[in-house]
N, C-alpha and C positions, 0 to 999 in steps of 0.2 A: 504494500500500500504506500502512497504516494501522502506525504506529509502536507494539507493547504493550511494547516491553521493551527499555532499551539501557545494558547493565551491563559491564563489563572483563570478566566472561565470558562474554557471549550478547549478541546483536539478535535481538530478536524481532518478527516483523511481521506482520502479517494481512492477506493479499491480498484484493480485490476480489471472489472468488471462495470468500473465507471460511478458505480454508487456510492456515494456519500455516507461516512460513518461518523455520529458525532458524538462526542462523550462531556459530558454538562460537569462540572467541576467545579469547587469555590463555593464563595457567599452564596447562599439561596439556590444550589445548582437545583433542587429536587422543583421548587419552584417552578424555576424558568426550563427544565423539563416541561413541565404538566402544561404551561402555558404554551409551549411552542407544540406540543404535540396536538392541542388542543385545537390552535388555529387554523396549523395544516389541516385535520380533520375537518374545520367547518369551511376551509376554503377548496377543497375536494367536491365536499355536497354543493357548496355554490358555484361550481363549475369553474372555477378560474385555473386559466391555463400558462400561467405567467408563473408560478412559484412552484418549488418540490410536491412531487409526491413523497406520503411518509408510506413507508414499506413494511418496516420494524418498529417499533417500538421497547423498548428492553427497562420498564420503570426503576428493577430488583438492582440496575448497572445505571441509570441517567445514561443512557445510549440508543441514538434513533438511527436508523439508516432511511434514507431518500432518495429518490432517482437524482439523477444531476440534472441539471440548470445551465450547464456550459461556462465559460471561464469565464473569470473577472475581468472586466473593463480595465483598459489602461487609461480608456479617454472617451467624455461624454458630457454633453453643455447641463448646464446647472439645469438648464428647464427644462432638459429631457428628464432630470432625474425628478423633480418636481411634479412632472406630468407620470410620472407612473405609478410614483407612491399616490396621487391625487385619483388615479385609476383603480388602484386598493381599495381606496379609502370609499371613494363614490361607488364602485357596482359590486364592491364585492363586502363592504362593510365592516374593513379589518385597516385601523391607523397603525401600521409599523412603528412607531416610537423611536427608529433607528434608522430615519431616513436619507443617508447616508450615499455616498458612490460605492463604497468599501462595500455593500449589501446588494449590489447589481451586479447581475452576470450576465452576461451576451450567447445565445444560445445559436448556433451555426446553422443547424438542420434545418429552422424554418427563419431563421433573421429576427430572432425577437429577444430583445431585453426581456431577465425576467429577474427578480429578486428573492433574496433569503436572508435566512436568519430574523427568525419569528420569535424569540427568546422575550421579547419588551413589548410585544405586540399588543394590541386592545381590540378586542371586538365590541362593532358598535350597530346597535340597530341599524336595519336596513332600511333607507325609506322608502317608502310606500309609491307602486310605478303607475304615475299617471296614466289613466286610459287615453286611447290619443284619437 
């Protein structure tokens, strides 16, 4: 496995097979486990296709695995970043908290930015879809 990420609150790895392994560690790891597992879970049912799948989930270890998302951004205008968290937040009713460049990945296969790392995330009522 392939080291992306080793901070006092996460390891993060990429397996051989491409999937994401992440292991919660530190202040409140158990926490920001339940909340990010959480997320992904209700942004699955809400159809969104811009962020991970969660695959595993391992509570007993703070360890999820994810499908990937494609690499990190080297370079991308502030409003794009702006406009995608703002695309979260409006159709799929999840504020990231961590909205950041460092949280965008650029996915090759179909050309589409999508982000991660749901650890601070906040689900928020969805509003209600005008009839038109």
């Amino acid at each position: 496995m392939q080291e992306a990420k080793n901070t006092q609150r996460a390891l993060v790895r990429i397996g051989y097979d491409g999937r994401v392994h992440k292991y919660f560690r530190g202040p409140s790891a158990g926490e920001r486990f339940a909340n990010e597992t959480r997320v992904l879970r209700l942004l699955e049912e809400r159809g969104c296709g811009f962020v991970p799948r969660l695959l595993e989930a391992h509570e007993d270890q703070l360890y999820i695995v994810t499908t990937n998302c494609g690499s990190r951004v080297q370079h991308i205008s502030e409003s794009k970043v702006k406009e995608l968290f703002a695309e979260l937040e409006r159709d799929y009713g999840v504020r990231h908290d961590d909205p950041f460049d460092r949280n965008v990945t650029y996915r090759a296969g179909d050309g589409r930015f999508c982000l991660i790392d749901f650890e601070f995330a906040t689900i928020l009522d969805l509003p209600a879809k005008s009839a038109a």
